[in-house]
C-alpha positions as CSV (number, residue, x, y, z in Angstrom):
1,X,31.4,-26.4,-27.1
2,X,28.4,-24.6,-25.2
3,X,27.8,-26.1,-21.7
4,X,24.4,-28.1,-22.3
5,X,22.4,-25.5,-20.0
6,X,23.2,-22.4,-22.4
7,X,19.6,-22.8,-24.0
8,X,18.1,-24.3,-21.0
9,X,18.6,-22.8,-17.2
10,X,19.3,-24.8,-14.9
11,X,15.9,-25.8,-13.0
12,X,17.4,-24.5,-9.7
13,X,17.9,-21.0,-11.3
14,X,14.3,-21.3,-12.5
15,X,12.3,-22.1,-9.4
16,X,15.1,-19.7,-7.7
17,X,13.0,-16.8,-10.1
18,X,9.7,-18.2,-9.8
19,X,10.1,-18.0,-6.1
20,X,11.4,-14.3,-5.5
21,X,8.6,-13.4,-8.3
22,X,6.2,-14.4,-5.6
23,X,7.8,-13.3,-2.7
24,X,8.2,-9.7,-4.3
25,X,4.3,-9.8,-5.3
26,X,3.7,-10.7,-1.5
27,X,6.4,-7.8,-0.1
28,X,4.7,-5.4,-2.3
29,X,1.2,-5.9,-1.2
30,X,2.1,-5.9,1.9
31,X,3.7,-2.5,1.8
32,X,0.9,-0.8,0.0
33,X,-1.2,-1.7,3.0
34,X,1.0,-0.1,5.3
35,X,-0.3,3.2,7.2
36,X,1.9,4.6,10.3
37,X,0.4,7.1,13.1
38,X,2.3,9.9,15.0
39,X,0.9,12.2,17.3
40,X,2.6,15.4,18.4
41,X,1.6,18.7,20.6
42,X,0.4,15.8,23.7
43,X,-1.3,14.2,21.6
44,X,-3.8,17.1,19.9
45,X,-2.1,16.4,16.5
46,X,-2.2,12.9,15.1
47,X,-1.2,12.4,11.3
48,X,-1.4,8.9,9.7
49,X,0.9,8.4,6.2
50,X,0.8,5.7,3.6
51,X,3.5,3.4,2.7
52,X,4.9,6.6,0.4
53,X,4.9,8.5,4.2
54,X,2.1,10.8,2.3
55,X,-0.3,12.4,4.7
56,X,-3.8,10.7,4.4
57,X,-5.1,11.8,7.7
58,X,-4.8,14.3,10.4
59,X,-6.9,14.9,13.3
60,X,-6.9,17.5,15.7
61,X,-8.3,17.2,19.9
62,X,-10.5,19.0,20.9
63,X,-8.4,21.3,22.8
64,X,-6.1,22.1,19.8
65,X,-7.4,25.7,20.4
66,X,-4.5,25.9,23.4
67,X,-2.0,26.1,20.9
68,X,-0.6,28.7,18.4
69,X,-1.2,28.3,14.3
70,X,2.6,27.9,14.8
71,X,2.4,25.1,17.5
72,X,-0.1,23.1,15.3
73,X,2.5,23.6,12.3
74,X,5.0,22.4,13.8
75,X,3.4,19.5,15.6
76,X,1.9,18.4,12.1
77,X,5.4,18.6,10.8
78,X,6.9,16.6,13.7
79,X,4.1,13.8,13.8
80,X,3.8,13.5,10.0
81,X,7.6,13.0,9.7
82,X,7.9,10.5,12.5
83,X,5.0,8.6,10.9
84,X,7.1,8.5,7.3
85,X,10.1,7.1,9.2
86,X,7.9,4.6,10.7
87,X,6.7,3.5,7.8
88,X,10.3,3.5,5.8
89,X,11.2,1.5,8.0
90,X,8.1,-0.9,8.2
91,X,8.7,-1.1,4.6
92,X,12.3,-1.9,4.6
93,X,11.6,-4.6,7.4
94,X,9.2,-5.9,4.3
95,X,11.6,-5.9,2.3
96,X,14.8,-7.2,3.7
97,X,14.0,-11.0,2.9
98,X,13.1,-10.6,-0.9
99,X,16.1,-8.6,-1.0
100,X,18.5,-11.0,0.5
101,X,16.6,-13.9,-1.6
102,X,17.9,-11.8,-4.8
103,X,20.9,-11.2,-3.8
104,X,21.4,-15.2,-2.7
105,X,19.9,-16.7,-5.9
106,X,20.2,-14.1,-8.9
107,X,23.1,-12.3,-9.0
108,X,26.0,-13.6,-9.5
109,X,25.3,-16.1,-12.6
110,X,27.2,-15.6,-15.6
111,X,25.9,-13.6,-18.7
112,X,28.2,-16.1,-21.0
113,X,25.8,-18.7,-19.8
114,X,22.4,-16.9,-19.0
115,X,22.3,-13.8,-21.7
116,X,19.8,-11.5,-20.6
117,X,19.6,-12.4,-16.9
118,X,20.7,-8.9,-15.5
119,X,18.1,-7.1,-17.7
120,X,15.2,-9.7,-16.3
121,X,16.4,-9.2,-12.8
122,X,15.9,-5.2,-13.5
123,X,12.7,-6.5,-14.8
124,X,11.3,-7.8,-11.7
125,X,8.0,-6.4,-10.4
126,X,8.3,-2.8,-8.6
127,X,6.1,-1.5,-5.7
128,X,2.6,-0.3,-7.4
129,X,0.6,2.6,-6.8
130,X,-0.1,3.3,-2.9
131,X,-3.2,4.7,-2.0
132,X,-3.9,8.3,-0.7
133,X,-7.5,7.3,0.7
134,X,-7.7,7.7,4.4
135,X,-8.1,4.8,6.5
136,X,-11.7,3.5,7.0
137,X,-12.2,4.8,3.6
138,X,-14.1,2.4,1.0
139,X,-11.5,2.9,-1.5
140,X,-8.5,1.6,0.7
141,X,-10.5,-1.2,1.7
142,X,-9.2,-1.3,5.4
143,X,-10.2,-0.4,9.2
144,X,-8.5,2.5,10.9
145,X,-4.9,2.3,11.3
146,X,-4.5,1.3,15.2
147,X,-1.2,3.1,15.7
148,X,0.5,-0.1,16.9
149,X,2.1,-0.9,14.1
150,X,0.1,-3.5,12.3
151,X,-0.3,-3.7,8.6
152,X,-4.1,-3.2,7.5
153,X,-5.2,-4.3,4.3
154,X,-5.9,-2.2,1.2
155,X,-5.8,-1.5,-3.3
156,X,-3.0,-1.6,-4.7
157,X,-2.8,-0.6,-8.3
158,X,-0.6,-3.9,-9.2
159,X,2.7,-2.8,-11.8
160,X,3.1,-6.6,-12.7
C-alpha cells in the first residue's frame, strides 16, 4: 500500500518549496546589484567589478602620470582582483541563508515517496545575467558604487 501522500506532498514540503523559490528570486537579485571598488597604486587606480567580479569601471588620478605603464598594470591587476574577492564574498554572504534553507527543507526526502524531487531541486532558479554597464549608467539602473560595501540596485536579465 502507497503511503496516502505518494500523489500529494505533504503541505509542509510544499510551502517549504514555495518559500526557498522566493528567497532564491530575492538572493539573486540582490547579487546582480552588487558592484565592489578597490583602489591600488595610493589610490590613483580604482576599478569597480560586477557581481561576476568583471571590470565595469576604472579610473585613474590625476597624478597617475608618476607611475610606470607597469606600475598602472599591476595596480589595475591588484585593485581589480581585490574588488572580485569582495564581491565573491558579498555574494556568498547572499547566499548562505537560501543555501542552508535548501539544505534544511529539500534534501533529504525520499525519491520512493516524492519521484522527481531531486531533478526539481536542480531545477531551481540560477543567478541571471549581471550587468557589465558601469555604475551611474542608465542601463544598470543604479547610483555610483560608494565603495563601502552596499548593494546598489540594478537589471537583471531574470533566468526564471
Amino acid at each position: 500500500m502507497e503511503p496516502e501522500f505518494a500523489v500529494e506532498p505533504p503541505v509542509e514540503l510544499m510551502r517549504a518549496l514555495e518559500g526557498t523559490l522566493e528567497s532564491m528570486q530575492r538572493a539573486y537579485r540582490k547579487i546582480a546589484a552588487l558592484t565592489a571598488t578597490a583602489s591600488a597604486a595610493d589610490g590613483r587606480v580604482t576599478v569597480c567589478v560586477n557581481a561576476e567580479g568583471v571590470v565595469i569601471e576604472c579610473r585613474l588620478s590625476d597624478d597617475i602620470g608618476d607611475l610606470t605603464f607597469d606600475e598602472i598594470g599591476e595596480a589595475f591587476t591588484r585593485a581589480a582582483q581585490q574588488a572580485a574577492k569582495d564581491v565573491r564574498r558579498r555574494s556568498g554572504d547572499v547566499l548562505a541563508p537560501v543555501q542552508r534553507s535548501v539544505d534544511e527543507n529539500l534534501v533529504g526526502y525520499d525519491e520512493d515517496f516524492f519521484p522527481g524531487l531531486s531533478e526539481f531541486i536542480d531545477s531551481l532558479p540560477k543567478r541571471g545575467t549581471i550587468s557589465t554597464a558601469p555604475p551611474g549608467a542608465a542601463d544598470r539602473g543604479s547610483a555610483p558604487d560608494s565603495g563601502d560595501g552596499s548593494t546598489t540596485p540594478g537589471p537583471v536579465e531574470s533566468a526564471w
